[in-house]
VOKE-623154 format. One record per residue (C-alpha): residue number from 1; residue in three letters; x, y, z. Coordinates in nm, 4 decimals, decimal comma. Example, Ala and Ser with C-alpha at 12.3 -4.5 7.8 and 13.67 -1.06 7.14 Angstrom:
BEGIN
k 1; r ala; east 1,2300; north -0,4500; up 0,7800
k 2; r ser; east 1,3670; north -0,1060; up 0,7140
This chain:
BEGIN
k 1; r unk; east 10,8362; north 6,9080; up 11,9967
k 2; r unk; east 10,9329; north 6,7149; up 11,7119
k 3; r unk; east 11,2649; north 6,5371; up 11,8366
k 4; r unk; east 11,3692; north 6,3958; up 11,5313
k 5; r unk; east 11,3766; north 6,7583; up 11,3517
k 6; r unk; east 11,5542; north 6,9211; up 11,6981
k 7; r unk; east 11,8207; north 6,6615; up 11,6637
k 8; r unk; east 11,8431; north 6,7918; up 11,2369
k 9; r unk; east 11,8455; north 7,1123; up 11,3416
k 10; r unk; east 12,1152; north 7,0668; up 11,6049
k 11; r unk; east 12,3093; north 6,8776; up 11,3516
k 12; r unk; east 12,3395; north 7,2203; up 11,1331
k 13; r unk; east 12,4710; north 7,4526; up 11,3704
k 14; r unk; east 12,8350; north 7,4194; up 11,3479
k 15; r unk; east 12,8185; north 7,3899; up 10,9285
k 16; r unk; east 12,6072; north 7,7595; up 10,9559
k 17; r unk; east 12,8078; north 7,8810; up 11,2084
k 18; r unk; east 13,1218; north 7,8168; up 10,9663
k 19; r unk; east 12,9855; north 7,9000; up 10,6025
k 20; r unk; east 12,8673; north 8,2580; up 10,7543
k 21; r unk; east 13,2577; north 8,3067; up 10,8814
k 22; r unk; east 13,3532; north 8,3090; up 10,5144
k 23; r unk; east 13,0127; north 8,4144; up 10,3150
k 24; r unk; east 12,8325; north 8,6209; up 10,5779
k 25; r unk; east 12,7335; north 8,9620; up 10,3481
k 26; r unk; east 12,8901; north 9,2630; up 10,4099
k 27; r unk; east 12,6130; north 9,5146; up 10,5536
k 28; r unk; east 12,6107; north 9,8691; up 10,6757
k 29; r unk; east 12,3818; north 9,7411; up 10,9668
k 30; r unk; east 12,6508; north 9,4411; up 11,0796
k 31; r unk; east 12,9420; north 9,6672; up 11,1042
k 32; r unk; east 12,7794; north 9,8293; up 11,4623
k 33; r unk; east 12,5306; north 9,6045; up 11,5137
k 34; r unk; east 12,3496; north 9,7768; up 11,8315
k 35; r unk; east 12,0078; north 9,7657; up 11,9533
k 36; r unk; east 11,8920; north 10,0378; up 11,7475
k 37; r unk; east 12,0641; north 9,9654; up 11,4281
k 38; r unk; east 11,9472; north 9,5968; up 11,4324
k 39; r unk; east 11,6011; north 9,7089; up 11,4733
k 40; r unk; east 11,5847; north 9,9842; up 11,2224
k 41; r unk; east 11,7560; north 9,7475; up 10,9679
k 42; r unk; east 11,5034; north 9,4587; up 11,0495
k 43; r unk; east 11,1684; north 9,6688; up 11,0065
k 44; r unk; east 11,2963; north 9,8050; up 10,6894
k 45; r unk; east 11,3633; north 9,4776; up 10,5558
k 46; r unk; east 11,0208; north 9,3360; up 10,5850
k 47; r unk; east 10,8379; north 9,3285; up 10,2110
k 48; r unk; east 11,1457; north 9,5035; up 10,0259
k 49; r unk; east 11,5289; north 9,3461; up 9,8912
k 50; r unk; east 11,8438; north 9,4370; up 10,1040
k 51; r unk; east 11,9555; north 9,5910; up 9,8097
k 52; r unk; east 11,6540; north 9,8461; up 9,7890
k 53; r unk; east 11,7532; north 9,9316; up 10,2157
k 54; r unk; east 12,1078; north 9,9767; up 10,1648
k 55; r unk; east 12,0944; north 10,3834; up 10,0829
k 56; r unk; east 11,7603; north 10,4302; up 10,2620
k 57; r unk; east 11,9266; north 10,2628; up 10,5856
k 58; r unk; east 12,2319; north 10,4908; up 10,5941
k 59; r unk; east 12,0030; north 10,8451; up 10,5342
k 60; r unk; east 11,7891; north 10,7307; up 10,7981
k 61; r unk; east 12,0913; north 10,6866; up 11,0489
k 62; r unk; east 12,2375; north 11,0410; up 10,9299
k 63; r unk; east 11,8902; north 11,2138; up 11,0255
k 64; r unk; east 11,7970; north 11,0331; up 11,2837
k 65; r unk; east 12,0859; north 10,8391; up 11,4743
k 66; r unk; east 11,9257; north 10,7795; up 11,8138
k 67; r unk; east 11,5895; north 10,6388; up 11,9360
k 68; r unk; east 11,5531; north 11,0040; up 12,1060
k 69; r unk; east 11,5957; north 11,1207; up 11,7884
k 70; r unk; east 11,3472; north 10,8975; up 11,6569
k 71; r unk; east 11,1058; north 10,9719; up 11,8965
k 72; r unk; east 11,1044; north 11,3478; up 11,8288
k 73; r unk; east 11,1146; north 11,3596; up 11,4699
k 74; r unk; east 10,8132; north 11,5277; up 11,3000
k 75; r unk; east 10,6116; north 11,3328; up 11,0882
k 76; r unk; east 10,6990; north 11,4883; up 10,7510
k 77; r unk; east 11,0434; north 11,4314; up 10,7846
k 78; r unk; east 10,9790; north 11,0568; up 10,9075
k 79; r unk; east 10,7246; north 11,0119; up 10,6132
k 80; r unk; east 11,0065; north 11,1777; up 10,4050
k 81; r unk; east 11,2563; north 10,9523; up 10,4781
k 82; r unk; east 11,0574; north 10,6404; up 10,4284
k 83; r unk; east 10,9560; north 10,7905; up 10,0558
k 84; r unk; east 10,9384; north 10,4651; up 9,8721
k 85; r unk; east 10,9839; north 10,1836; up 10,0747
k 86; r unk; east 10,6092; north 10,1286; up 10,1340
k 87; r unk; east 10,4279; north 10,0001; up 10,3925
k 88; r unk; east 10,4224; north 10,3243; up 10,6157
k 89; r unk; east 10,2394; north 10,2164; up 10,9196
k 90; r unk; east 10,6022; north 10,0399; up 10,9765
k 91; r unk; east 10,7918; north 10,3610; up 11,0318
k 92; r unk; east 10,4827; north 10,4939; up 11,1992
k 93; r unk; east 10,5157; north 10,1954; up 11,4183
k 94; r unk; east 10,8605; north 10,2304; up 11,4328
k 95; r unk; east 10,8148; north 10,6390; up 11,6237
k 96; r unk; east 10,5374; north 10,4786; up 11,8500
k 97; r unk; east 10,8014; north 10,2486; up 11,9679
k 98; r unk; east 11,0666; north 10,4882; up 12,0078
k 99; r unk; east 10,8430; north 10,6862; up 12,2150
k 100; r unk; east 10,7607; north 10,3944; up 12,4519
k 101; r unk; east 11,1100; north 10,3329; up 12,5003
k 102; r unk; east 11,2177; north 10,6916; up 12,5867
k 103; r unk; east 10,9507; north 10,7193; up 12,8518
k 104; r unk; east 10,9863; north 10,3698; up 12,9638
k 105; r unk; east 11,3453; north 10,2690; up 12,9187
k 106; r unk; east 11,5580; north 10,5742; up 12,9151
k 107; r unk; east 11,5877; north 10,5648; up 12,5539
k 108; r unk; east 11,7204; north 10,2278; up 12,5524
k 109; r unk; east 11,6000; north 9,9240; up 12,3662
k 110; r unk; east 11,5517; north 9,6443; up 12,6400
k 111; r unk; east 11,7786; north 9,3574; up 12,6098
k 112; r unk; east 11,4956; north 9,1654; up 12,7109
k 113; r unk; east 11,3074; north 8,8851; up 12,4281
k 114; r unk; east 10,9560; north 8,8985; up 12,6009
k 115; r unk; east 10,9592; north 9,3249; up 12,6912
k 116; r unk; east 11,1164; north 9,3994; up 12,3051
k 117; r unk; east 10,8137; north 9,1792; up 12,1442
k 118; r unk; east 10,5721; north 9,4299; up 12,3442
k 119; r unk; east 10,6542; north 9,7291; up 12,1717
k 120; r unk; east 10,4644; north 9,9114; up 11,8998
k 121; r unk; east 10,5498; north 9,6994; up 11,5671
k 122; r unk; east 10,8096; north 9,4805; up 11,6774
k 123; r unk; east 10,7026; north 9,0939; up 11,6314
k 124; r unk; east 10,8404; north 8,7811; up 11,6905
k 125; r unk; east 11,0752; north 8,8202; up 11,4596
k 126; r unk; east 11,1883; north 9,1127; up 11,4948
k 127; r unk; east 11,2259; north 9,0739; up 11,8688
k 128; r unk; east 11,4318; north 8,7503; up 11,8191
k 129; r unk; east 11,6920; north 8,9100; up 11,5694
k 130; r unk; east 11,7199; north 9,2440; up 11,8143
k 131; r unk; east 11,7777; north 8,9889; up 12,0925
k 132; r unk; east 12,0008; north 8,7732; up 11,9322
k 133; r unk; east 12,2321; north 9,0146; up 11,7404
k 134; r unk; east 12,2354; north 9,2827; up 11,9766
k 135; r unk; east 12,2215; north 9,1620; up 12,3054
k 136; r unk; east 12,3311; north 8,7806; up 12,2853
k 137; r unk; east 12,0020; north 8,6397; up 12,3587
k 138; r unk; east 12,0175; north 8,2829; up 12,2408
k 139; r unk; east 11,6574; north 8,3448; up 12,1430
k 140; r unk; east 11,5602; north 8,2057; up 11,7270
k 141; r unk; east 11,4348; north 8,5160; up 11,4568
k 142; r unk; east 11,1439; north 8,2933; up 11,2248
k 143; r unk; east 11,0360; north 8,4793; up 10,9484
k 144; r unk; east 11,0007; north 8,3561; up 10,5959
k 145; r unk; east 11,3409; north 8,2757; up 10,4876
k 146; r unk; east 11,4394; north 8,0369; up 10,8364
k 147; r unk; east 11,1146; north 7,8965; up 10,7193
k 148; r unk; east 11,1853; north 7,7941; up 10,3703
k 149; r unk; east 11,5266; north 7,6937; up 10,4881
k 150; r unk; east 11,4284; north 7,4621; up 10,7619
k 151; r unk; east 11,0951; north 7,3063; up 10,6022
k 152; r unk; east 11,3251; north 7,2371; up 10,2364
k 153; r unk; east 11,5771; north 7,0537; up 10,4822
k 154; r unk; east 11,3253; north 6,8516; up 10,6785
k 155; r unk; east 11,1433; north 6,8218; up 10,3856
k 156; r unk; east 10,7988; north 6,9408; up 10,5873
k 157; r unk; east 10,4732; north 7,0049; up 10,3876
k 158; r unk; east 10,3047; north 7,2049; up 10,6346
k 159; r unk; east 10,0968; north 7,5323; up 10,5734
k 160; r unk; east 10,4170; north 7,8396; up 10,6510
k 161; r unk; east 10,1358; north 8,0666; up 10,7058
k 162; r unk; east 10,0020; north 7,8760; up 10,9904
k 163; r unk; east 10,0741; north 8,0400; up 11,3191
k 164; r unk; east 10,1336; north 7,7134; up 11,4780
k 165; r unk; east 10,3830; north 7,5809; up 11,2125
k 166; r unk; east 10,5874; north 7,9184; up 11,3256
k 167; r unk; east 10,5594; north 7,8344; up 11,6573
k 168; r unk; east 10,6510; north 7,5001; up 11,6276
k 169; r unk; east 11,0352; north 7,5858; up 11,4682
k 170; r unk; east 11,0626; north 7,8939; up 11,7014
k 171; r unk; east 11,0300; north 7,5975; up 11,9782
k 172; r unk; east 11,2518; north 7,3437; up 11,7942
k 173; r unk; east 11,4998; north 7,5925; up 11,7251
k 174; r unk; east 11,4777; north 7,7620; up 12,0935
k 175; r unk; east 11,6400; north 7,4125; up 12,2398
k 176; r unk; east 11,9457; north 7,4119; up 11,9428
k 177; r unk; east 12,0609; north 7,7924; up 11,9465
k 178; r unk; east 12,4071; north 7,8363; up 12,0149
k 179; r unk; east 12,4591; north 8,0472; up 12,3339
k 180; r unk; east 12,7983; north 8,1661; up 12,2290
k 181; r unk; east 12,6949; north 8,3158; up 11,8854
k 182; r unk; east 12,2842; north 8,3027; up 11,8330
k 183; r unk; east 12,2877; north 8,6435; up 11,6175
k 184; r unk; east 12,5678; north 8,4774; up 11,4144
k 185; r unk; east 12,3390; north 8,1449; up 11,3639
k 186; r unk; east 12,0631; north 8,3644; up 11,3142
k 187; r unk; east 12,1792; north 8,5560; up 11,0077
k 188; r unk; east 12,3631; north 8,2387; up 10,8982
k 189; r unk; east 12,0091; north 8,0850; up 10,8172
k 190; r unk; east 11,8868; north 8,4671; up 10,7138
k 191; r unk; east 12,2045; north 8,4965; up 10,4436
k 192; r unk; east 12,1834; north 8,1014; up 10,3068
k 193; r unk; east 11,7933; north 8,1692; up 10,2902
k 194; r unk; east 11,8844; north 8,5179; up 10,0719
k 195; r unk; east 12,1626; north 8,3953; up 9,8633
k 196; r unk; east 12,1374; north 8,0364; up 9,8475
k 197; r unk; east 11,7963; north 7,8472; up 9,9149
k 198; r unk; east 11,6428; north 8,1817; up 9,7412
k 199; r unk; east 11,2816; north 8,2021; up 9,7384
k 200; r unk; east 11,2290; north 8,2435; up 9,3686
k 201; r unk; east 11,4191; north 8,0277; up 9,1397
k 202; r unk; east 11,6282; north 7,7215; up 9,1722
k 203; r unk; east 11,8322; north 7,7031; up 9,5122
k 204; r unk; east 12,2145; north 7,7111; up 9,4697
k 205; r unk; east 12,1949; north 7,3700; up 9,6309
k 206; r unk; east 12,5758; north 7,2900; up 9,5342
k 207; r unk; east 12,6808; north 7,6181; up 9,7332
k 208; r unk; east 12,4630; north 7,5033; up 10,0497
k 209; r unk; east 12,6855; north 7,3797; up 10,3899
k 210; r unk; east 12,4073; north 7,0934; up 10,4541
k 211; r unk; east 12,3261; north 6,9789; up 10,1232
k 212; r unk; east 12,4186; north 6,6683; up 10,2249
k 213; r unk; east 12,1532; north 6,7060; up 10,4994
k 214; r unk; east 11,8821; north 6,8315; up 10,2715
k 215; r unk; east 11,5667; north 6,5623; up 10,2047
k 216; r unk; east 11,4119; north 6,8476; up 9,9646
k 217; r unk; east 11,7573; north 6,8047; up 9,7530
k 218; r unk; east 11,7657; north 6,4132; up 9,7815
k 219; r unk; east 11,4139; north 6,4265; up 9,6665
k 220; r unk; east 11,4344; north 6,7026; up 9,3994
k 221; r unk; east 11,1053; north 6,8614; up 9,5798
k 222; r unk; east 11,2100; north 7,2285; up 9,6374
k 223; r unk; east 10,9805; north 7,3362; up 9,3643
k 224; r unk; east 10,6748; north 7,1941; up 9,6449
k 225; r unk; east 10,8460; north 7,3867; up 9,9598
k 226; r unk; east 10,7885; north 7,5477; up 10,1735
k 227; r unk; east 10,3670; north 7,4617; up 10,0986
k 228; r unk; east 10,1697; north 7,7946; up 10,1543
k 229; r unk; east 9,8215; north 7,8590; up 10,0158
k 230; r unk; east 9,7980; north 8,0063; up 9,6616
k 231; r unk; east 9,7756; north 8,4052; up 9,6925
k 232; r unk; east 9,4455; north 8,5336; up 9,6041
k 233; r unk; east 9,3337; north 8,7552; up 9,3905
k 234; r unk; east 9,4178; north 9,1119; up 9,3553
k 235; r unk; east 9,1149; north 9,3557; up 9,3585
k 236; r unk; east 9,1566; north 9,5523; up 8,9902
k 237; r unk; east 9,0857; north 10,0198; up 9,1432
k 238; r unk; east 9,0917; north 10,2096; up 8,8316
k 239; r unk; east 9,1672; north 10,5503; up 8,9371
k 240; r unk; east 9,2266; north 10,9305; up 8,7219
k 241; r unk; east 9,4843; north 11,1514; up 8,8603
k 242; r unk; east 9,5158; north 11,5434; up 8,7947
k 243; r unk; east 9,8686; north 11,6753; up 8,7836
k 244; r unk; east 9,7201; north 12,0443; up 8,8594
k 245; r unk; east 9,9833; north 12,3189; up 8,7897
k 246; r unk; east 9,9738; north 12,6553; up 8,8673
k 247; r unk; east 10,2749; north 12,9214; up 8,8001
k 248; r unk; east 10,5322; north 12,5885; up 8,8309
k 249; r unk; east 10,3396; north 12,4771; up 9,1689
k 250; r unk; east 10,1511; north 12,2102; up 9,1973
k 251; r unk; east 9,8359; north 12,0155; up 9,3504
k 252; r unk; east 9,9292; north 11,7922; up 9,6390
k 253; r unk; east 9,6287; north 11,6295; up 9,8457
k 254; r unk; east 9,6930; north 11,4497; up 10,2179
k 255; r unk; east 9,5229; north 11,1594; up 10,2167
k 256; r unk; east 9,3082; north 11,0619; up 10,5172
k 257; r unk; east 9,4612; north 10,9209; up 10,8820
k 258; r unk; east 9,2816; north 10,5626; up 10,7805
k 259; r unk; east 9,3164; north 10,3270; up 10,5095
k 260; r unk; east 9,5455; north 10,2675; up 10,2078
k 261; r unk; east 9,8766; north 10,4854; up 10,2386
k 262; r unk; east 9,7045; north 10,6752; up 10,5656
k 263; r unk; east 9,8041; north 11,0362; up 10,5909
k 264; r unk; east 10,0511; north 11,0265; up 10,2724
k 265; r unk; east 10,0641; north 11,3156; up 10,0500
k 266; r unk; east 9,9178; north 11,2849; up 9,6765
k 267; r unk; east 9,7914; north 11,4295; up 9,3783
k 268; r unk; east 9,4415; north 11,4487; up 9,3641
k 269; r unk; east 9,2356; north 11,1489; up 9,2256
k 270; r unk; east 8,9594; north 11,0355; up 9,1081
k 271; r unk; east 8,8040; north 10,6358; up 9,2363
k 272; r unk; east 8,6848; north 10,5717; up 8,8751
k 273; r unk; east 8,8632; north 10,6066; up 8,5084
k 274; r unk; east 8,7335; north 10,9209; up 8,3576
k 275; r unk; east 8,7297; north 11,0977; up 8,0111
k 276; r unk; east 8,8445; north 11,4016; up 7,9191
k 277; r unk; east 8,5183; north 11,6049; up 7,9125
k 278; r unk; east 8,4370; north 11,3839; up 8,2405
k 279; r unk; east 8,7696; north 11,5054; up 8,3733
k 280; r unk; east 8,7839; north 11,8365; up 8,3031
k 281; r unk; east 8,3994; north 11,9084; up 8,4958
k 282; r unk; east 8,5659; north 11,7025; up 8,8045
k 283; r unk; east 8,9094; north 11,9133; up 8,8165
k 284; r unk; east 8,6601; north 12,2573; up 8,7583
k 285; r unk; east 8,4529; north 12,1097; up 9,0720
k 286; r unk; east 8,7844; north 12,0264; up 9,2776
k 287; r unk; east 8,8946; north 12,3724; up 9,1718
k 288; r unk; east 8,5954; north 12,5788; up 9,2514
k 289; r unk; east 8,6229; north 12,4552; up 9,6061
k 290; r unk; east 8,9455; north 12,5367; up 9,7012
k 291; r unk; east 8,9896; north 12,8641; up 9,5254
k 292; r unk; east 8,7715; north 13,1444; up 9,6489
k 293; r unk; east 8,6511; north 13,3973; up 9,3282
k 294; r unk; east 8,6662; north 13,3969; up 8,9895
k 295; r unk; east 8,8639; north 13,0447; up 8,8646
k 296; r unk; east 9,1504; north 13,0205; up 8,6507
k 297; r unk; east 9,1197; north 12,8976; up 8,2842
k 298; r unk; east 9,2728; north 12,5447; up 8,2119
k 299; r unk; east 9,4158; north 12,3240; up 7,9534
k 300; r unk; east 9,3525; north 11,9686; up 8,0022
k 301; r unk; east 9,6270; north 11,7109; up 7,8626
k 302; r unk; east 9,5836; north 11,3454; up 7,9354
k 303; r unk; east 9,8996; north 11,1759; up 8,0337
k 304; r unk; east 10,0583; north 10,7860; up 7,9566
k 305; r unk; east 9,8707; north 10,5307; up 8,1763
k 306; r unk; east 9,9966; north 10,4407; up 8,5032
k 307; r unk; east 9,9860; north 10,0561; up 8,7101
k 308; r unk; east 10,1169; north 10,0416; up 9,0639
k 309; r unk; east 10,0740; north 9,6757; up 9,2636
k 310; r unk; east 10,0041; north 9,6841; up 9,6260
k 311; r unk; east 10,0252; north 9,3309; up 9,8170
k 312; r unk; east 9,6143; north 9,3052; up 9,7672
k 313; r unk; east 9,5232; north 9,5933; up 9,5683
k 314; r unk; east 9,6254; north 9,6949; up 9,1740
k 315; r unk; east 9,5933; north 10,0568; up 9,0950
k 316; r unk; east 9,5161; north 10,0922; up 8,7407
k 317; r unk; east 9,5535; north 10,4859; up 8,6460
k 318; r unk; east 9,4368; north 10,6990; up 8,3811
k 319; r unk; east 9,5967; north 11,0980; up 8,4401
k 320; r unk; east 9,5897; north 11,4281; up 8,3117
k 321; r unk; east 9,7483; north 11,7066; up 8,3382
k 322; r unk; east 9,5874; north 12,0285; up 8,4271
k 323; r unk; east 9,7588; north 12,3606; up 8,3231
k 324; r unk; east 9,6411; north 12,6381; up 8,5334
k 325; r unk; east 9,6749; north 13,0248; up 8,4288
k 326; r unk; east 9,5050; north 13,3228; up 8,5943
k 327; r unk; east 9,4577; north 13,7018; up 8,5860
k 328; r unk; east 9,7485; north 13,7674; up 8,7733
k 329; r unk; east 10,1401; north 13,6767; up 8,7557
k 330; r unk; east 10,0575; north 13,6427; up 9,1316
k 331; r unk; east 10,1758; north 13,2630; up 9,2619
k 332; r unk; east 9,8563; north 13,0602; up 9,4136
k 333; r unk; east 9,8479; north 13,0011; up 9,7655
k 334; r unk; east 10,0399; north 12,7925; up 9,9096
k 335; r unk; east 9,7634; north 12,6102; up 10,1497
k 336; r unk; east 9,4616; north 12,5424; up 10,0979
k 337; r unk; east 9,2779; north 12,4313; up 10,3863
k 338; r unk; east 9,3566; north 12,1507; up 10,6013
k 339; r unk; east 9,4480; north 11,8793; up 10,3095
k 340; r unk; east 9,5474; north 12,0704; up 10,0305
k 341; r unk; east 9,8488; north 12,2465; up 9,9000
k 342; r unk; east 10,0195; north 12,4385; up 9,5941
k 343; r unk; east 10,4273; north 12,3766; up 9,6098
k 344; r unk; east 10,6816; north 12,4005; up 9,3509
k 345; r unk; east 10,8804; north 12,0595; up 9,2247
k 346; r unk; east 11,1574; north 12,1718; up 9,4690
k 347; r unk; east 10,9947; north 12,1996; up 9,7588
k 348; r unk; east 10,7430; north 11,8717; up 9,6502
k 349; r unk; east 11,0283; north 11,6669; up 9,6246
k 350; r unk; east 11,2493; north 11,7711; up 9,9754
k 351; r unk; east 10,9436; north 11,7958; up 10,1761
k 352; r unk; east 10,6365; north 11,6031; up 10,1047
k 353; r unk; east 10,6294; north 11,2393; up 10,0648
k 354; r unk; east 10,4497; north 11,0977; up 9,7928
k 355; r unk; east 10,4226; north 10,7535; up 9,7664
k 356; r unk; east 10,5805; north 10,5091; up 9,4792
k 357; r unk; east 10,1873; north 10,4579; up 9,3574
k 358; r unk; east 10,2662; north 10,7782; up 9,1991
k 359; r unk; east 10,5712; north 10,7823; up 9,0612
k 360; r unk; east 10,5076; north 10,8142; up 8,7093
k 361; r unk; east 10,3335; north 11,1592; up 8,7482
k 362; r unk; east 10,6084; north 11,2758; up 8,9487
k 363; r unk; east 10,8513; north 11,2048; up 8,6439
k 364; r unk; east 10,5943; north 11,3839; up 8,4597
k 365; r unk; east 10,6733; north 11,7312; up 8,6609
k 366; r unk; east 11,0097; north 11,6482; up 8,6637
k 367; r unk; east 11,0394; north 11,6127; up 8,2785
k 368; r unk; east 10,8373; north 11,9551; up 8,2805
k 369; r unk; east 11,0469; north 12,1376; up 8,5493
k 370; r unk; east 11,3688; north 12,0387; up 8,2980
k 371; r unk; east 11,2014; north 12,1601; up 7,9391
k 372; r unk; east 11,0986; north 12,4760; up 8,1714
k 373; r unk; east 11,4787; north 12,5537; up 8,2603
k 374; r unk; east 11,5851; north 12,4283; up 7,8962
k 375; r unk; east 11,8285; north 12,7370; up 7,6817
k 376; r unk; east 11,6000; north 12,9134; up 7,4334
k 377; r unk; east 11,2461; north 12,6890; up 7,4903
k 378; r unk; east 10,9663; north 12,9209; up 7,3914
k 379; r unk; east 10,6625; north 12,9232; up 7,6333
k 380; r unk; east 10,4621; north 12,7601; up 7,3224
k 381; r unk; east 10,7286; north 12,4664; up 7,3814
k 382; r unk; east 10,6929; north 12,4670; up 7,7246
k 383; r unk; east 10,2740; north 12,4437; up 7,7555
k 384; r unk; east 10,0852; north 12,1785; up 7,7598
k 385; r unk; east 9,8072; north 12,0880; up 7,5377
């Protein structure tokens, strides 16, 4: 252990402890901050903005208010519910967990550091602000922000990725955490680290409590920390999507158990960027083996192009849409074997959860379902092509 930082780090307690009385931010998640409301709060905060959380928090609390409740939910309404927030395996992790501590704990998070970091999805981290804010474990939560904070007032250069270099301040902090109030402390660093040593942009270094403290303000070097290896690369997918409607129902796909956005509902795609002749031969193909008999004639429209940014991947989308019209006023079927289904824009949007990837071609259907319902629009307005 680093003495010389412990004895920094002790040093800031009381001035965090006393700028989060009068700054802390007012959250849904603080105002009952139990077990299960720390930890649902937590894992949807990792990768997205408290400000993105705040309604998705309080409609996941309405459906599902309990870990029981979490535990028994089916997976359509839990994929529902965490429509846009991304990263899926976390609520997927999240229901594991739930499960674990209904048959292990009587549907009770343990208010224990070493037993919460043990369950399905819950680091470190996580386990630390659970612990801390809940339960009154005097136990530190490190994630990025603590990080930044810390390493800007030490004025460390070391690698924040590094394993180690977490473990390190988890240790260093450990020996300095206030036993009266460590989830206070702990979202002290967590709101100075969102509001005022933010992690893009200048800090508000005249608003901080241990400015005075700071070496990366005495030595003007918080453009250097925290020091973390430049990001590589992101791998370029170009991809076609077919918005395939039928009678106002449309195309959805489930994508597979494994991989990128794992058992998420889409429209059907393409891996490659396609032309319109190209297009048209692949949504026949698609077509001809879902729907038993003679096929329904199409009009093929291509659609504005599409980007969507993953952490590692960037989905570059060409689409079309795919107007479907058969012998019969009859609607299509509603299933269509195990991955494929026909819904209308209703039903799409309260019951299947399509990822934010696809957002644009949602907005498409959307715009449709509204010049569809518009006073006096012909059904030559209405078509596409």
């Amino acid at each position: 252990m680093a003495e010389k930082e412990t004895e920094i780090y002790r040093e800031l307690v009381p001035y965090f402890l006393h700028w989060y009385d009068y700054n802390a931010r007012i959250l849904s998640w603080r105002e009952e901050p139990s077990a299960y409301h720390t930890w649902i709060s937590e894992i949807m905060l990792q990768q997205t903005r408290v400000e993105a959380v705040r309604g998705y928090y309080d409609r996941f609390l309405r459906a599902l208010p309990d870990v029981k409740a979490l535990a028994e939910a089916p997976e359509e309404q839990l994929l529902k519910l965490w429509e846009g927030l991304g990263y899926y395996s976390r609520v997927r992790n999240l229901q594991k967990a739930a499960k674990v501590v209904c048959a292990e704990y009587d549907g009770v998070l343990p208010a224990d550091y070493e037993r919460l970091k043990s369950l399905p999805g819950i680091g470190a981290y996580t386990a630390g602000a659970i612990a801390s804010i809940a339960y009154g474990i005097p136990v530190p939560a490190v994630d990025g922000n603590v990080l930044r904070v810390m390493n800007r007032i030490t004025g460390s250069r070391e690698d924040i990725t590094k394993e180690s270099v977490k473990r390190t301040l988890f240790t260093e902090l450990l020996a300095v955490m206030p036993k009266e109030r460590p989830g206070d402390f702990n979202q002290a660093v967590m709101d100075i680290g969102a509001t005022v040593c933010v992690p893009n942009g200048e800090p508000h270094c005249s608003d901080c409590p241990v400015m005075h403290l700071c070496k990366a303000f005495r030595e003007d070097s918080w453009r250097e920390i925290p020091c973390k290896p430049a990001p590589k690369k992101r791998k370029v997918e170009k991809r076609t999507v077919f918005v395939i409607e039928w009678q106002r129902r449309y195309l959805l796909h489930k994508r597979p158990d494994k991989g990128l956005l794992a058992g998420l509902w889409e429209m059907p795609a393409a891996e490659e960027k396609l032309g319109s002749a190209e297009a048209r031969a692949r949504a026949e193909e698609l077509l001809a083996g879902l729907l038993p008999g003679e096929l329904p004639t199409g009009r093929l429209t291509a659609l504005p192009p599409a980007k969507h940014i993953f952490s590692h991947v960037e989905w570059r989308m060409s689409g079309y849409w795919v107007s479907l019209s058969g012998n019969s006023e009859s609607a299509p079927p509603e299933r269509l074997g195990e991955s494929y289904v026909f819904v209308d824009a209703e039903t799409m949007q309260e019951r299947y959860s399509l990822p934010s990837a696809f957002t644009a071609y949602v907005s498409e259907i959307l715009r449709h379902e509204r010049e569809k319902e518009r006073p006096g629009a012909t059904s030559e307005e209405n078509q596409k092509g």
